[in-house]
C-alpha positions in Angstrom: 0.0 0.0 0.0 1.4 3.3 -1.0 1.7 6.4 1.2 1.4 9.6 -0.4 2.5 13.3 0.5 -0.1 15.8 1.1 0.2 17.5 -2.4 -0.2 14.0 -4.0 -3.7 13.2 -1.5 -5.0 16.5 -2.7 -4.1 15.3 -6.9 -5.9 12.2 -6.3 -9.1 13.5 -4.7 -9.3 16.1 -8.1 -8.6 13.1 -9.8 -11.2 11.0 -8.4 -14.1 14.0 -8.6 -12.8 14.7 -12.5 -12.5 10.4 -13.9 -15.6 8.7 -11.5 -16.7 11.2 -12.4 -18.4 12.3 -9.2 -18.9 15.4 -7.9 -17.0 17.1 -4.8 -19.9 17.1 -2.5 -20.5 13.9 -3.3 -17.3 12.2 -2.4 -17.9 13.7 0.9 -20.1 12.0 1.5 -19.0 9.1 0.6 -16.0 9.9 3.3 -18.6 11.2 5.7 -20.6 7.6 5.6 -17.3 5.6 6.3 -16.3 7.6 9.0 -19.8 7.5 10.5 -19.9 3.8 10.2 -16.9 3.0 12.0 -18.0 5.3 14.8 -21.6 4.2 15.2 -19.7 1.1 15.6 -17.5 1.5 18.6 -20.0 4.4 20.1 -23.5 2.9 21.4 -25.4 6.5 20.6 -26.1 7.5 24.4 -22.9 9.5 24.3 -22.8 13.1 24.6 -20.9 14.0 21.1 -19.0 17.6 20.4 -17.9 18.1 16.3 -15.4 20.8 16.3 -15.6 22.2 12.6 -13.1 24.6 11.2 -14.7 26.6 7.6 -12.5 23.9 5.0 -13.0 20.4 4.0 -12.0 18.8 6.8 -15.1 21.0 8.7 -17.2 20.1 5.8 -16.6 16.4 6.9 -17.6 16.9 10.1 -21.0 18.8 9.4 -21.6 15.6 7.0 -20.5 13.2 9.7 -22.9 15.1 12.5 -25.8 15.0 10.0 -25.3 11.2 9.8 -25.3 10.4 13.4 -28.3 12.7 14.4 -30.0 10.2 11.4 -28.7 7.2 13.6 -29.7 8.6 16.7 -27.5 10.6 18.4 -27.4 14.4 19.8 -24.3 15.8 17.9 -23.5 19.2 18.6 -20.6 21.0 16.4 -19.4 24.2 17.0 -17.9 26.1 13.8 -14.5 27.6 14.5 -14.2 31.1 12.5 -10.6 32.6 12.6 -9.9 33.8 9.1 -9.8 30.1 7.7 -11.6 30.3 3.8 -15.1 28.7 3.4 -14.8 26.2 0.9 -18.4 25.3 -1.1 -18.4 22.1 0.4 -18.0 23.3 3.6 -21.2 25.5 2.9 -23.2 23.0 1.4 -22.7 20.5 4.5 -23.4 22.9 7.1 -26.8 24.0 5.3 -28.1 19.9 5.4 -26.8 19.7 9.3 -29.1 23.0 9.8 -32.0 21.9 8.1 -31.4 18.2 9.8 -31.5 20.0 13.1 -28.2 19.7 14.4 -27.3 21.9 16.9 -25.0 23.8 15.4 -22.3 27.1 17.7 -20.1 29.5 16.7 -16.4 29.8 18.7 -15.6 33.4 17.6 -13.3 33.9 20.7 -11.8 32.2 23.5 -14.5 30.8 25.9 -13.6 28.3 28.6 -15.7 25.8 29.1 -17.2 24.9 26.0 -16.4 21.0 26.0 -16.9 20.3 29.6 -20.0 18.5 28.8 -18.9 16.2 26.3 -18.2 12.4 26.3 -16.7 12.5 22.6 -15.2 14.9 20.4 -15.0 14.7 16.9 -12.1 16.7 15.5 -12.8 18.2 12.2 -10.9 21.8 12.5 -8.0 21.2 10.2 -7.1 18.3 7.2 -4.3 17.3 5.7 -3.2 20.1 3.9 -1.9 21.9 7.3 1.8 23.3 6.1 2.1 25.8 9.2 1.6 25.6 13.4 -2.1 26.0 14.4 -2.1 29.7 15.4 -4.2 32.0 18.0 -8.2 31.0 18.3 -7.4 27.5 16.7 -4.2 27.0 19.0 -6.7 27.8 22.0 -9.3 25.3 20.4 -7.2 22.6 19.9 -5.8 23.0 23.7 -9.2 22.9 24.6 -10.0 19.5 22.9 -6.6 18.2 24.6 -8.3 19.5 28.2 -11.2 17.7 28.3 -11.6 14.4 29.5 -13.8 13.3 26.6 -12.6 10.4 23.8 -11.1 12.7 20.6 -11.1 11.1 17.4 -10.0 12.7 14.7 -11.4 12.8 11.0 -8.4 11.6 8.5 -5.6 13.4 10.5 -5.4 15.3 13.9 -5.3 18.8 13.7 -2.6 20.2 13.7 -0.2 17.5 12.4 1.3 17.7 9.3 1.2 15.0 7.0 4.8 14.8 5.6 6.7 17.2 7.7 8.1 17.9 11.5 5.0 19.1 13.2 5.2 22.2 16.2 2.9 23.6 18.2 -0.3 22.3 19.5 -1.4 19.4 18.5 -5.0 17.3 19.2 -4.1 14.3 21.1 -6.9 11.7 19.5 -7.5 8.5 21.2 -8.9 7.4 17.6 -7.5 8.7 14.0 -9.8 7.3 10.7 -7.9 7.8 7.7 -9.2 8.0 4.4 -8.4 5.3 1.8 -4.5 5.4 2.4 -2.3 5.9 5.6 0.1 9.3 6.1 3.6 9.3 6.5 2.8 10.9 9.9 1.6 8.1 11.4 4.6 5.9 10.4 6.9 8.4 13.1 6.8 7.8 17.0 7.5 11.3 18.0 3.2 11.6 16.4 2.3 8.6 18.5 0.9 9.9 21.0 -1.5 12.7 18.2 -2.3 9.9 16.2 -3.7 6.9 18.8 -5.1 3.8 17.1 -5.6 5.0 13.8 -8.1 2.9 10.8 -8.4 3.4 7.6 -11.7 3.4 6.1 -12.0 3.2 1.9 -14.3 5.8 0.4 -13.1 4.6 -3.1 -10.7 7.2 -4.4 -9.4 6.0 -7.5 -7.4 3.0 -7.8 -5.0 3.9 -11.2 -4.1 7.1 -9.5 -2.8 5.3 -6.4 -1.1 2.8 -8.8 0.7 5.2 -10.9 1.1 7.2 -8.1 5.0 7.8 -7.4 5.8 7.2 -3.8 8.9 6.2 -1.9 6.9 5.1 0.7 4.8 2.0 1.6 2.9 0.2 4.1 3.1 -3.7 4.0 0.0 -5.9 4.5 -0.4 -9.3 4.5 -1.3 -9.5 1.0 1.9 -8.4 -0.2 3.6 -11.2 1.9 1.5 -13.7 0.7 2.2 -12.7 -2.8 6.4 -13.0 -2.0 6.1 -16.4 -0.3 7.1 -19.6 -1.7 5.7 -22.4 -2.0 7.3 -25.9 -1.3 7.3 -28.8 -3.5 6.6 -32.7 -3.1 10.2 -33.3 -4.3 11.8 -31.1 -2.1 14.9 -31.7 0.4 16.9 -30.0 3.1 19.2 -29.2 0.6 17.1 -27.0 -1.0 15.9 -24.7 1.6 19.4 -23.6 2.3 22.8 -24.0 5.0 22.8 -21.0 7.1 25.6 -19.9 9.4 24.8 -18.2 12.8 28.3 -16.4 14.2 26.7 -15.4 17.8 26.8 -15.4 21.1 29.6 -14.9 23.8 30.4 -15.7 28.0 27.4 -14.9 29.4 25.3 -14.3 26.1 25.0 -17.8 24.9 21.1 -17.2 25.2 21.2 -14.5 22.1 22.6 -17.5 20.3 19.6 -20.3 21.2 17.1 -17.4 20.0 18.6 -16.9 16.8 19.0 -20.7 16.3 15.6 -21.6 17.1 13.9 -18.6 15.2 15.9 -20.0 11.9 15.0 -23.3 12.1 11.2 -21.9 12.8 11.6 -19.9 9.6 12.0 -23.0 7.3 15.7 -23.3 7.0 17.0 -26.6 5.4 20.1 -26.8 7.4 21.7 -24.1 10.2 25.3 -24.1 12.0 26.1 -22.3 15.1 29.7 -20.8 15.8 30.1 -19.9 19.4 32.6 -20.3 21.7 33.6 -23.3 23.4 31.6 -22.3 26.7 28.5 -22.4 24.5 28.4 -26.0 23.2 26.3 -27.7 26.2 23.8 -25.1 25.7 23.3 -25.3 22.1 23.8 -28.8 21.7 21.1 -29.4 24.6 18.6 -26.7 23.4 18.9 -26.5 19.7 19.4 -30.1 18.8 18.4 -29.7 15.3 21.2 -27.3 15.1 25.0 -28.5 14.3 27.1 -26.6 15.9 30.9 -24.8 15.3 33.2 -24.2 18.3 35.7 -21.5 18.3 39.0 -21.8 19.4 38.7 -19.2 22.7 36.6 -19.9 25.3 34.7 -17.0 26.2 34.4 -14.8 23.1 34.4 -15.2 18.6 37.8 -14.9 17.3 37.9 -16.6 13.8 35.2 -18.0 11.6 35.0 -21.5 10.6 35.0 -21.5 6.4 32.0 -19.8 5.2 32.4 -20.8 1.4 29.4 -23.5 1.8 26.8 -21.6 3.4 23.6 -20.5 1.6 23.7 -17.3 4.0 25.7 -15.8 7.5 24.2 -14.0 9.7 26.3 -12.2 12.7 26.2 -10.3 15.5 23.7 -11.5 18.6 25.5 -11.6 21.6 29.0 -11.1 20.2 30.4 -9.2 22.5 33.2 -6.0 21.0 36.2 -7.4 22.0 39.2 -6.8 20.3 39.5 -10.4 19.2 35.8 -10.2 17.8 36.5 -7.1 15.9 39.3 -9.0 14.0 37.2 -12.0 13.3 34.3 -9.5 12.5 36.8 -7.8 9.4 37.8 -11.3 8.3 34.2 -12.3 7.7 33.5 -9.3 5.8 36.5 -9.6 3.8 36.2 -13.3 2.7 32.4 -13.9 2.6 30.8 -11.8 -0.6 27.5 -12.4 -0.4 24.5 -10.6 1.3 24.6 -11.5 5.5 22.6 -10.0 7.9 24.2 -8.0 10.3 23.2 -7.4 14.1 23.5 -6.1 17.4 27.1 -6.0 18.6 28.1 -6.2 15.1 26.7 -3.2 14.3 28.1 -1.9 17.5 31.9 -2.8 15.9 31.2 -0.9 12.7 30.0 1.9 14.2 33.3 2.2 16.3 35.5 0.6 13.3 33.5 3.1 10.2 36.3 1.9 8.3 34.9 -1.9 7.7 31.7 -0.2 6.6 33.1 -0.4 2.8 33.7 -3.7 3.7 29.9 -5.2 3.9 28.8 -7.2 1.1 26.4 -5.4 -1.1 22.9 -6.7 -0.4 23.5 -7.7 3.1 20.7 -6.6 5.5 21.5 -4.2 8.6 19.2 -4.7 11.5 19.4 -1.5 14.0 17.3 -0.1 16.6 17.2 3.4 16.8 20.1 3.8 19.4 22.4 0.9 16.6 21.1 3.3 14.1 22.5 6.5 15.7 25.9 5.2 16.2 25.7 4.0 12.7 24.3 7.2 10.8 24.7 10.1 13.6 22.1 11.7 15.5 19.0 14.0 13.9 16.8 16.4 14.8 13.9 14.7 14.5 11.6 11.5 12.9 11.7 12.7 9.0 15.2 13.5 9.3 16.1 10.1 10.9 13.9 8.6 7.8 15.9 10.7 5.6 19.2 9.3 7.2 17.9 5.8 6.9 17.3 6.2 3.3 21.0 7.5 3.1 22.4 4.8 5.0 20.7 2.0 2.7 22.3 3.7 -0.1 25.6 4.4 0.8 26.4 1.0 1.9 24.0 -0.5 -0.9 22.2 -2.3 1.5 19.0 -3.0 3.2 18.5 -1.4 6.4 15.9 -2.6 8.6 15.4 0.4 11.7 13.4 -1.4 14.5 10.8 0.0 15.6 6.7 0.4 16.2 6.6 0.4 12.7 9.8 -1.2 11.5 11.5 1.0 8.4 12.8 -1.1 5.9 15.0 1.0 3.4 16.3 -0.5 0.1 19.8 1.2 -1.5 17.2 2.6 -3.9 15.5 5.0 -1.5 12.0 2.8 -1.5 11.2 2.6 2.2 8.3 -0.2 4.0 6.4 0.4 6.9 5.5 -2.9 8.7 2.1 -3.4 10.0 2.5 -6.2 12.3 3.7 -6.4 16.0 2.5 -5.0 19.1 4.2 -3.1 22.2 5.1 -6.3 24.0 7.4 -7.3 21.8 9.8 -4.7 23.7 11.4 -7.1 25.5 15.3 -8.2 25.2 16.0 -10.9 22.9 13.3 -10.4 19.9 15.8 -9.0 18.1 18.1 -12.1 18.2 15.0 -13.8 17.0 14.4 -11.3 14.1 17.7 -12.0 13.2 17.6 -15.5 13.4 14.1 -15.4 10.8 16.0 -13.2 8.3 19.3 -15.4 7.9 16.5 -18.1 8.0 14.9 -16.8 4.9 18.0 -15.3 3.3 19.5 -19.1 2.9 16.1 -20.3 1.2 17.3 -17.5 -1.8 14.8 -15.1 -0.9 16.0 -12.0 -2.1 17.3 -9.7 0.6 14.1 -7.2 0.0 11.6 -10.1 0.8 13.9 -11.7 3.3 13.4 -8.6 5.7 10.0 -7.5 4.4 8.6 -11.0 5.6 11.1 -11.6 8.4 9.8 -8.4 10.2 6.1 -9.1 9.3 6.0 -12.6 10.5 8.3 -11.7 13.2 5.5 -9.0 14.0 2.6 -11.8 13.4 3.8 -14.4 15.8 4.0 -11.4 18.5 0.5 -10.6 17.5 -0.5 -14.1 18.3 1.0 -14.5 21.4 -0.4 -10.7 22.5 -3.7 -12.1 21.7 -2.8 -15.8 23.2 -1.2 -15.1 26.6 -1.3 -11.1 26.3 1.3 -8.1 25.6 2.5 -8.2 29.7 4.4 -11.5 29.8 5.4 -11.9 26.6 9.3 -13.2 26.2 11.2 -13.7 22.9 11.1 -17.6 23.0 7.5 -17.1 22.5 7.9 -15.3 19.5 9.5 -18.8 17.9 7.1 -20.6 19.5 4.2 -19.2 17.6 6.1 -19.1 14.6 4.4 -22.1 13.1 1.3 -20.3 13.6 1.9 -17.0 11.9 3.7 -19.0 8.9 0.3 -21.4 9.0 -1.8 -18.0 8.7 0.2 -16.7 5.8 0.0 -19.9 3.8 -3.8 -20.2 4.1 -5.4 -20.0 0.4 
């Protein structure tokens, strides 16, 4: 699913109104019914509902969508915020049928405390998503005022006062609920807007489908549909051969565990075959808890200081548990040296070649780099804020001619050509140490079964995400633990494969 700027959401609604063809009005309504069915849905009508309208589209919405629920029962009142905003026709048009439908319908021509106080749910229709400045004077106080009450806010397509594709300042409405039209913004995609945006929906009100297709986007949000698509299918004639020989280089004293999760999470993933390297303190544990593992000792003890030869294995991935020694940081260059093909490349890893910047020229191109945020600072310096770190990322992917996976609530995967894709699985207990190891484990997993490296970490992270979505719905988000995550594997692969 594409994302598209706010210039490009504007191009597609004249698009839509000029090829249906339908008219302008109409289409609001269209988007007025959606958002009106998925609230009379969650909202049982005895509620005590406030519309805040500003004098554009967005406002226009909000008349429509009053209309609609004094039709299904409820007492909407919306109050009309005028503060040199334009009237658009719409706009007009929908405030004259919530009139003559006998909504209740107030002017805010100045600040007035107090206005909300009797209110179980606001609607917030005061801006769209064509905001390109902060909200200013009698519309900064109104949206304050939405944020003081105590009432459920959701917000119609976009909170006011957020930008779609930019850094947002100033106030902001804090929505509990956000219902997009048709596609999802860029916004949404950036945690510093988590907290605007809440659980946000899409609803479809049929904008048209060759625009969005043609469209020219570098960004996209990943369903299951597109995983589906990329999976493969396994035939009756099939071996262990063919689904690959990976090589795990992981874990050190003390950090043997980061080394079971990978292990197990590979073998989960559909791996034909998987070696272990650790160090010599490390072969009880993964002998005794990844039997279907074999497993390659190192010559220390305690820590990784030389590979064992890589030229046989479908994939390597490195870096769980490793520890930065300077032993491991030597081992760590001769890998990256002698194996050329794509690896994927974690954790302590990272950590080396973010203190070592010089091996960075050394990664094979194609490899996949798995960060979270504070890997992905060391790696590609600090920024000021969410679209610049995107902008980074994208930077990063290219300069090492890589694919860089940025943990996160709503993973970033960047390919070298600047295409970036939002994940839309996982859940909030997932934030627990060791799902990354397991992450990493699913990738090499899928990187030995010849995926390419672009679907190897588009459906590593969204069955990664899956699994955790089963076991939030199983045993809930509280106790979750990274085994789990392998655990339900199975499951989320099961779920995926379903005709």
């Amino acid at each position: 699913m594409k994302i598209l700027s706010a210039s490009q959401i504007r191009e597609l609604d004249a698009y839509t109104i000029a090829q249906t063809p339908i008219a302008s009005i109409d289409l609001m309504e269209r988007a007025c019914r959606a958002f009106s069915g998925w609230f009379v849905s969650h909202f049982q009508g005895r509620e005590r509902v406030h519309v805040v309208c500003g004098t554009g589209n967005n406002g226009g919405d909000g008349m429509g969508v009053a209309r609609m629920l004094r039709e299904q029962g409820y007492e909407p009142t919306c109050w009309v915020v005028k503060s040199g905003m334009s009237v658009t026709n719409d706009f007009s048009v929908n405030l004259e049928r919530a009139k003559t439908a006998g909504v209740r319908i107030f002017e805010i021509e100045a600040a007035a405390g107090g206005i909300l106080a009797e209110c179980d749910v606001i609607i917030d229709a005061l801006f769209g998503s064509g905001l390109s400045r902060p909200a200013e004077g009698l519309y900064a106080w109104v949206i304050e005022e939405m944020n003081r009450s105590d009432a459920y806010r959701v917000a119609i397509d976009i909170p006011s006062g957020l930008r779609v594709d930019a850094a947002s300042s100033g106030p902001i409405v804090v929505a509990d609920y956000t219902i997009s039209f048709q596609l999802p913004k860029l916004a949404f995609m950036m945690s510093q807007n988590g907290k605007y945006v809440g659980d946000w929906k899409l609803v479809d009100i049929g904008l048209h489908r060759e625009f969005i297709k043609n469209a020219d986007s570098g960004f996209h949000y990943t369903r299951e549909k597109v995983i589906r698509r990329n999976l493969q299918d396994r035939n009756r004639f099939d071996h262990k051969g063919t689904y690959g020989h990976a090589l795990l280089i992981a874990g050190s004293l003390g950090k043997i565990g980061a080394a079971v999760l990978a292990s197990r999470a590979a073998l989960r993933a559909g791996l034909g075959l998987l070696t272990v390297h650790v160090p010599r303190c490390g072969n009880v544990i993964l002998q005794s808890s990844v039997p279907e593992a074999m497993v390659s000792l190192d010559r220390d003890e305690e820590m990784f200081t030389a590979p064992p030869a890589m030229e046989a294995y479908s994939s390597v991935g490195i870096g769980p548990g490793l520890g930065r020694s300077s032993e491991s940081v030597h081992a760590l260059e001769f890998v990256l040296r002698h194996y050329r093909h794509p690896m994927v490349i974690d954790a302590d890893a990272l950590n080396i070649l973010s203190e070592q910047k010089e091996l960075m020229s050394l990664i094979p191109e194609g490899s996949i780099l798995t960060p979270h945020p504070r890997e992905f600072e060391r790696l590609a310096g600090k920024t000021t804020d969410d679209f610049a770190r995107l902008e980074a990322l994208r930077e990063l992917a290219k300069r090492t001619r890589c694919v860089v996976v940025l943990k996160g609530a709503y993973t970033a995967i960047a390919e070298p050509g600047g295409q970036v894709h939002f994940n839309s699985t996982g859940n909030p207990g997932m934030a627990t140490g060791g799902t990354g190891d397991t992450l990493t484990g699913i990738i090499t997993g899928l990187l030995a079964q010849k995926y390419s490296s672009l679907d190897a970490a588009r459906i590593g992270v969204f069955v990664h995400g899956l699994s955790g979505d089963l076991v939030a719905r199983e045993l809930g988000m509280t106790s979750l633990i990274a085994s789990d995550l392998t655990e339900f594997l199975p499951s989320a692969f099961l779920k995926l494969h379903r005709k």
